[in-house]
TIVEXVO-968922 format. One record per atom (N, C-alpha, C): residue in three letters; z, x, y. Coordinates in steps of 0.02 Angstrom, whole numbers, plus 50000, padded with zeros to 5 digits. Atoms other than C-alpha are relative to their C-alpha. Layout:
// TIVEXVO-968922
ALAZXY/...
END
This chain:
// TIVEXVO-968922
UNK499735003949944/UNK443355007846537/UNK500294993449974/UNK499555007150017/UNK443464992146444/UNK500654999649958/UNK499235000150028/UNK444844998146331/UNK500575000950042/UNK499654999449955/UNK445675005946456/UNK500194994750059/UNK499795004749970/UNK445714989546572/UNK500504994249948/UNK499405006550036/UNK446354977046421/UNK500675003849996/UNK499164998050020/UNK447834988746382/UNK500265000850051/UNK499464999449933/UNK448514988946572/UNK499894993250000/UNK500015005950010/UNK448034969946532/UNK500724997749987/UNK499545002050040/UNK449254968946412/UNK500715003950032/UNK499444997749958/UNK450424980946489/UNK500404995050066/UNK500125003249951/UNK450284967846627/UNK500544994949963/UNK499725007050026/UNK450964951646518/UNK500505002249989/UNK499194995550000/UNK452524963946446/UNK500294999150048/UNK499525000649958/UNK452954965746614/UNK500474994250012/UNK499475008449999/UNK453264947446637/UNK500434999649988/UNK499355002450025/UNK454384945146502/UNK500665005150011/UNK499494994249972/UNK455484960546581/UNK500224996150066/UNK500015005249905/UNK455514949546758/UNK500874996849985/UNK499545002450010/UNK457084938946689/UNK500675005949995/UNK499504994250028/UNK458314953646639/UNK499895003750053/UNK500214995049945/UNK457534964946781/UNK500784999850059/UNK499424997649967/UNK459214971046889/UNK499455000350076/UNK500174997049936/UNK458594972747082/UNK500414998250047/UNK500654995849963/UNK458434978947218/UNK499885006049943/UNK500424997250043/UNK457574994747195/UNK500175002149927/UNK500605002249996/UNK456614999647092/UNK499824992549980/UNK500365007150028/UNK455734981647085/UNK499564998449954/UNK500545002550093/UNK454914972246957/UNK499294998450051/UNK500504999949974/UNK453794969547097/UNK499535005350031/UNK500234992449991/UNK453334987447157/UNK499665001849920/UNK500184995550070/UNK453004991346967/UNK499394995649974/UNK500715002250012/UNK451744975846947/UNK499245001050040/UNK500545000449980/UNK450944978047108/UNK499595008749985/UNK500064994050013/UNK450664997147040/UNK499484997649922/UNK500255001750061/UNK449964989446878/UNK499384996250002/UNK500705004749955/UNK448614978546990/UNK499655005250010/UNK500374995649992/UNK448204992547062/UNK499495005549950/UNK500574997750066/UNK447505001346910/UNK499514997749960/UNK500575002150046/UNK446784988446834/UNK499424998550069/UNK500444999349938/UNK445874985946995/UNK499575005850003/UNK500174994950018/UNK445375002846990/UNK499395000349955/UNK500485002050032/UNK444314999446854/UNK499544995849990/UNK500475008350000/UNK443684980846875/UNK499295001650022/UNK500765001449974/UNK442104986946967/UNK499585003249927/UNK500524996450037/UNK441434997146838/UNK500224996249916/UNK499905005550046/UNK442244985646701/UNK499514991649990/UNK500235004549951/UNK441504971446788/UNK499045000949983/UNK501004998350023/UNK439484980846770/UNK500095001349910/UNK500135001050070/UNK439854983346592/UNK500064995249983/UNK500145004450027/UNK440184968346562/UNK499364994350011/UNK500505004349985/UNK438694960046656/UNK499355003249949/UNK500654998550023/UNK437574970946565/UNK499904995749919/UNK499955004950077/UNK438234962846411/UNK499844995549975/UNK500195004549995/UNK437974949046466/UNK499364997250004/UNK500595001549980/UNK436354949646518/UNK499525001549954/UNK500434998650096/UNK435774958246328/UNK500114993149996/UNK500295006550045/UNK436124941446266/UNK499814995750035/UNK500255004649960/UNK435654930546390/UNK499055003149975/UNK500514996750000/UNK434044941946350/UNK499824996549912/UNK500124999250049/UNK434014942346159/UNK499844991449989/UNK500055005750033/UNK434414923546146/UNK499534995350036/UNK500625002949970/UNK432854915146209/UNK499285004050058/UNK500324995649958/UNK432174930546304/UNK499784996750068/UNK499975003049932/UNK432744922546475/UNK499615004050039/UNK500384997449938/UNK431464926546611/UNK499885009049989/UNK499854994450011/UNK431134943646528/UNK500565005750024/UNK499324996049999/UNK432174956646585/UNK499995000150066/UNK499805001649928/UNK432584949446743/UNK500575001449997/UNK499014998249980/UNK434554947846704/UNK500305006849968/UNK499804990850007/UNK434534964346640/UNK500015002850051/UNK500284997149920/UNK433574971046796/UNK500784998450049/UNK499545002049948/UNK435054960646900/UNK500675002349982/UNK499674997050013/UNK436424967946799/UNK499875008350013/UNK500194995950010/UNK435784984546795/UNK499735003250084/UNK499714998949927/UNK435654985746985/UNK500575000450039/UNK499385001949974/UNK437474979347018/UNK500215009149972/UNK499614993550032/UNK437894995446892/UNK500005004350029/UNK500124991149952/UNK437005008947007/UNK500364996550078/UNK499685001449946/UNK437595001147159/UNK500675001749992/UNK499504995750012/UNK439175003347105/UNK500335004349980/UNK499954991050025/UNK439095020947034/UNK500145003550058/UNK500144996349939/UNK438545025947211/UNK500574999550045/UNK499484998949958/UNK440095021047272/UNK500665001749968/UNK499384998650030/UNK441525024847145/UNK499845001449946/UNK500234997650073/UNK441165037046995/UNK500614996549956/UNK499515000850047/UNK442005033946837/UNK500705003749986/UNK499134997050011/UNK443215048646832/UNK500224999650076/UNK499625002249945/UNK443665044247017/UNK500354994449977/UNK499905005349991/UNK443985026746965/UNK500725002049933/UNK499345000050043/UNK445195032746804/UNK500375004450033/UNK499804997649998/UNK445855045546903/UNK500734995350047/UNK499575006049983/UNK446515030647022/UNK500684998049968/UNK499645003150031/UNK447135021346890/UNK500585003849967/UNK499544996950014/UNK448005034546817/UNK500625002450035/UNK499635000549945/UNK448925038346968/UNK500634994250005/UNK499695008549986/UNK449465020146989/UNK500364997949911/UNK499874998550040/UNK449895020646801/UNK500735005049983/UNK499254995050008/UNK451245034246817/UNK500514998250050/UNK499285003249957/UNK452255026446962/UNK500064996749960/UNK499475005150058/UNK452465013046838/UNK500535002249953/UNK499314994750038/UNK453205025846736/UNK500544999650025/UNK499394994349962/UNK454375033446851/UNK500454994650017/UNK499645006449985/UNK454875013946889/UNK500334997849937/UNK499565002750080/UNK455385010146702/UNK500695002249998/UNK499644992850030/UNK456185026646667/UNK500645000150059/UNK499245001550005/UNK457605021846782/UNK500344990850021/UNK499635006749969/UNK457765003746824/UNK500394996649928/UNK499445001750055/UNK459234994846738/UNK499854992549984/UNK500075009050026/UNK459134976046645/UNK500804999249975/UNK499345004650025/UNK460574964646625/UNK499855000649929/UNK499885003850080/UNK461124959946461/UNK499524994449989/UNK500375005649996/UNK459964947146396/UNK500134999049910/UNK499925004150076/UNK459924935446231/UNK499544996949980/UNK500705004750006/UNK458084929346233/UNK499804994850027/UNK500115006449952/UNK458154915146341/UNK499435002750069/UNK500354999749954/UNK457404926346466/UNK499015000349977/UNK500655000650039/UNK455774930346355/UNK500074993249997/UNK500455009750019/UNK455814911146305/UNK499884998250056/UNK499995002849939/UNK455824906746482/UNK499115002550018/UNK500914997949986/UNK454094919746522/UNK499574995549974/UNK500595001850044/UNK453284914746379/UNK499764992950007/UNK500235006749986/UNK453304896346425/UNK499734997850068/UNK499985000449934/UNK453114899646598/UNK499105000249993/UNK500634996750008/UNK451384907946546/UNK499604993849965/UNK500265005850046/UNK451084893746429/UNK499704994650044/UNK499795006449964/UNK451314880346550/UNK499475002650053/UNK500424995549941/UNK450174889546676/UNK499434998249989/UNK500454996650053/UNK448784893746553/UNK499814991549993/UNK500195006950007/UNK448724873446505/UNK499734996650053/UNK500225003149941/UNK448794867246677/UNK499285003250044/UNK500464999149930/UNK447514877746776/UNK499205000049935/UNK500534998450043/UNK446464878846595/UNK499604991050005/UNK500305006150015/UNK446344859746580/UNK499594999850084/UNK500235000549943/UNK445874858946786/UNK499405002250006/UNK500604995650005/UNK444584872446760/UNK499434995949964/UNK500435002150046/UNK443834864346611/UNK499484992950004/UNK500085004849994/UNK443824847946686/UNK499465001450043/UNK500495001249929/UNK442844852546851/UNK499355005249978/UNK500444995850005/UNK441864867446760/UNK500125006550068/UNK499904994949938/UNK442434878246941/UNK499955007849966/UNK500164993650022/UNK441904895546906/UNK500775003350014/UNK499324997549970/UNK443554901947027/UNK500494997649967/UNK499775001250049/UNK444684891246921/UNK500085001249935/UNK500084997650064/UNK444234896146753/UNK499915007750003/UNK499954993349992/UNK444294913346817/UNK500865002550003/UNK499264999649990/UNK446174910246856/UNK500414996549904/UNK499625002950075/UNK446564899846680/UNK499925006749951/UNK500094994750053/UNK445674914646585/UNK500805005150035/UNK499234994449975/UNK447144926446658/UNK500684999049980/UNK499575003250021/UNK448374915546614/UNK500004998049918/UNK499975000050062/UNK447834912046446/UNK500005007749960/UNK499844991250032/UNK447774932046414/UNK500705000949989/UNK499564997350015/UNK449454933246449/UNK500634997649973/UNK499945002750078/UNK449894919946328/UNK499735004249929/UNK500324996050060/UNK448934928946199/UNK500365004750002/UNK499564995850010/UNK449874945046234/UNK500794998150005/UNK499315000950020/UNK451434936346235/UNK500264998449933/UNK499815001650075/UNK451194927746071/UNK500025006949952/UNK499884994850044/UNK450804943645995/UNK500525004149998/UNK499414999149983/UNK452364950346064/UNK500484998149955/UNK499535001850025/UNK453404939445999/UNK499914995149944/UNK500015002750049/UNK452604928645878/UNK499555006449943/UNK500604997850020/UNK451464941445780/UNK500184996549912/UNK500295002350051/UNK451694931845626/UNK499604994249990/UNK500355005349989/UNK450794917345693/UNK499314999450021/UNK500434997449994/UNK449194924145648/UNK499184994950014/UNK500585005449989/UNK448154907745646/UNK499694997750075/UNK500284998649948/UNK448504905945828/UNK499915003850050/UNK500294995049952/UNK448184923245874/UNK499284999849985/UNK501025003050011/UNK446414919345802/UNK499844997050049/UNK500355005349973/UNK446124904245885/UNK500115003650079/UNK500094997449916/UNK446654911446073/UNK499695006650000/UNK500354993149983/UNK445884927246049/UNK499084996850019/UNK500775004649999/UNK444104916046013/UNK499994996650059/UNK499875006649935/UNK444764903546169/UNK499805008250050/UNK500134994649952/UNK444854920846274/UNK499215000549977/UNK500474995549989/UNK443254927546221/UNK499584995450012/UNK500465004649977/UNK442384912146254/UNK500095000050075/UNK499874998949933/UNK443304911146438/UNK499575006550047/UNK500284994949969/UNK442714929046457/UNK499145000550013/UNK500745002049971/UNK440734923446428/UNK500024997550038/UNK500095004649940/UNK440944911446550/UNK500125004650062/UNK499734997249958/UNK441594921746659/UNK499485004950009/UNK500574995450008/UNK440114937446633/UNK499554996350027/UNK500485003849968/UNK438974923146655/UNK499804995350052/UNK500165004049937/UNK439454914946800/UNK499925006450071/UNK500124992749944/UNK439564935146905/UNK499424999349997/UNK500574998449992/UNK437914937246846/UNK499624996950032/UNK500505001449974/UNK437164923446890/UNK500084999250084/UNK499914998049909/UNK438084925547073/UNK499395004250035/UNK500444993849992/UNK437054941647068/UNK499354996750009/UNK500575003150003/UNK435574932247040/UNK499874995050053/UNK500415006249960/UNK435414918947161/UNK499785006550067/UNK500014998049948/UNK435394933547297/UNK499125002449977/UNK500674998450004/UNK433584937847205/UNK499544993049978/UNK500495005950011/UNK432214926647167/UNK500234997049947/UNK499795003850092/UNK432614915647023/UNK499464994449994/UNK500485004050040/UNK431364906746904/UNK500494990949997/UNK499725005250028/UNK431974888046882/UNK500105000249939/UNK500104999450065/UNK431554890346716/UNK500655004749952/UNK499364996850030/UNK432964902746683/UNK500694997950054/UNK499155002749984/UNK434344894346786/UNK500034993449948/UNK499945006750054/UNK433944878646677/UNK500305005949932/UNK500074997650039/UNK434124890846551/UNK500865001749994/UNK499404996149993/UNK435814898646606/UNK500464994650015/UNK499515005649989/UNK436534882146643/UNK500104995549937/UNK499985001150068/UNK436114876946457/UNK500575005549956/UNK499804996750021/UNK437024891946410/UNK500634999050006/UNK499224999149957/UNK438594889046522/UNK500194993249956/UNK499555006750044/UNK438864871746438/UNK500114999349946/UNK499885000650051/UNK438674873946286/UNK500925006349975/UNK499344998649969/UNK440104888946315/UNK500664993850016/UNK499545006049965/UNK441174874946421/UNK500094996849933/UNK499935007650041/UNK441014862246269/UNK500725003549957/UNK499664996550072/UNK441684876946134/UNK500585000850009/UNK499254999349945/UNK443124881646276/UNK500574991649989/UNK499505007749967/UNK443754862146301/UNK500264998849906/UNK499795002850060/UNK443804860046103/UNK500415007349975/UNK499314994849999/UNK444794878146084/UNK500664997450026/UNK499395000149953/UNK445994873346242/UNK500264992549965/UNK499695004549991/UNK446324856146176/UNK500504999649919/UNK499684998350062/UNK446924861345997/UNK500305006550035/UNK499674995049981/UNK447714877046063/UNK500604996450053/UNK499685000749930/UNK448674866646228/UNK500084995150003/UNK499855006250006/UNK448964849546165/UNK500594997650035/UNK499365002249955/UNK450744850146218/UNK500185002250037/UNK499734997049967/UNK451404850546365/UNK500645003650024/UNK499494994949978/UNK452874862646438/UNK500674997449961/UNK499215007050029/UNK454414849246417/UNK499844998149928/UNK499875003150081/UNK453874843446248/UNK500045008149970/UNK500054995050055/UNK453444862546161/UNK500925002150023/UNK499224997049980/UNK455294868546261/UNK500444994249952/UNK499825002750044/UNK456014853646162/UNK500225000949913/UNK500034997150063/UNK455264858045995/UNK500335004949970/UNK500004993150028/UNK455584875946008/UNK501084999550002/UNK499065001649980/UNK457524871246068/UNK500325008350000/UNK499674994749983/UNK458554885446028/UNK499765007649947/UNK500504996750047/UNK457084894045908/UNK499915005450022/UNK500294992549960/UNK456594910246014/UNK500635004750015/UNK499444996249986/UNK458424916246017/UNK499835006249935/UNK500234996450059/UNK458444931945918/UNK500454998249923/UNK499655000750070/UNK459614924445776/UNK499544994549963/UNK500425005150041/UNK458124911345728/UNK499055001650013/UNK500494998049971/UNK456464921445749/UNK499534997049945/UNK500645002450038/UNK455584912445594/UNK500094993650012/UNK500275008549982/UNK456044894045642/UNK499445000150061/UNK500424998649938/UNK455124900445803/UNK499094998249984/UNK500594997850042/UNK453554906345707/UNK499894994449986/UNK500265005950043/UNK453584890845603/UNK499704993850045/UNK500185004449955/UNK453444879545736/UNK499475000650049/UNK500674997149976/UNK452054888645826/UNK499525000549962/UNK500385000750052/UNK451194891145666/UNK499624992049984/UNK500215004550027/UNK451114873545637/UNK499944994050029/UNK500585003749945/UNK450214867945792/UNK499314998649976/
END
């Protein structure tokens, strides 16, 4: 499930940079994303219990929080939602929703384009990804940093897109994501949890956990997102055209 949700992830950020060039009316660039929601949707619930359980091993292993309470609380969410949407129901969904996208590619037409429209996504995503990441980071908002992580994904699959020789900061945002994504595991779970009894002792515990997270996030996002929109569009000037794809690189590289 979880592979199968990141790669309609990523399928997801592609689309974007297709949005600029996209010819409409039909078929739409919007019919073909909200078809691309729908699948990964499809999966989120049972994506969603795997990842709490994950969460809840280490929340377990690393101080053996309230014994296997946040297991127990993960590990209920999982059967609850078994009982209502098996697994091959839930890919059969997605698969479904998966092949209209097809059938939407396979004839819609794109203008001519020269890379301006990719440079345009990719900063669009950028500029997104900074603003709702620094907001998030600042207030700690669980709902916020649920929206920056999304946005910083599809930065990450854009750079790899189009920068993949700028391997230093596909490192560093892949680490910025997977930190976003603990936070994120560990703030569902402990949703899950307040609806059962909870020890003080392990919310002190889980709120030690969440900040130290938060700290690792703000010192990722602020070396990763230093500059804002207008200054990197500056830098990059006329760099992302396809007749200058390593001044591009170089200048992303050597953030």
């Amino acid at each position: 499930m979880h592979g199968a949700r990141r790669r309609i992830k990523q399928l997801r950020s592609l689309l974007r940079l297709l949005r600029a060039p996209w010819v409409s009316p039909p078929p739409s660039y919007q019919e073909a994303n909200a078809a691309m929601r729908e699948a990964a949707d499809a999966l989120a619930g049972h994506r969603r219990a795997e990842a709490l359980d994950s969460a809840a091993g280490k929340l377990y292993l690393k101080g053996g929080v309230g014994g296997g309470f946040w297991c127990d609380v993960a590990e209920g969410h999982r059967a609850t939602h078994a009982a209502t949407v098996s697994p091959v129901e839930a890919l059969e969904m997605a698969h479904r929703a998966i092949t209209r996208v097809s059938e939407v590619l396979r004839v819609v037409q794109f203008c001519t384009a020269d890379g301006e429209g990719a440079m345009a996504a990719y900063l669009s995503a950028y500029g997104k990804a900074r603003r709702v990441l620094q907001q998030g980071l600042m207030s700690g908002d669980p709902q916020t940093l649920h929206e920056a992580r999304k946005f910083v994904i599809h930065h990450l699959h854009h750079t790899k897109l189009l920068l993949p020789e700028s391997e230093n900061r596909l490192h560093d945002l892949q680490q910025l994501r997977e930190l976003l994504d603990d936070l994120n595991d560990l703030d569902e779970i402990q949703q899950l949890a307040v609806l059962t009894l909870i020890a003080a002792k392990d919310a002190r515990r889980i709120e030690k956990v969440r900040a130290r997270l938060l700290d690792k996030a703000r010192k990722a996002a602020d070396k990763l997102f230093k500059h804002k929109r207008k200054h990197l569009t500056k830098r990059l000037g006329h760099a992302a055209k396809p007749h200058s794809p390593r001044r591009w690189v170089a200048l992303q590289t050597s953030e």
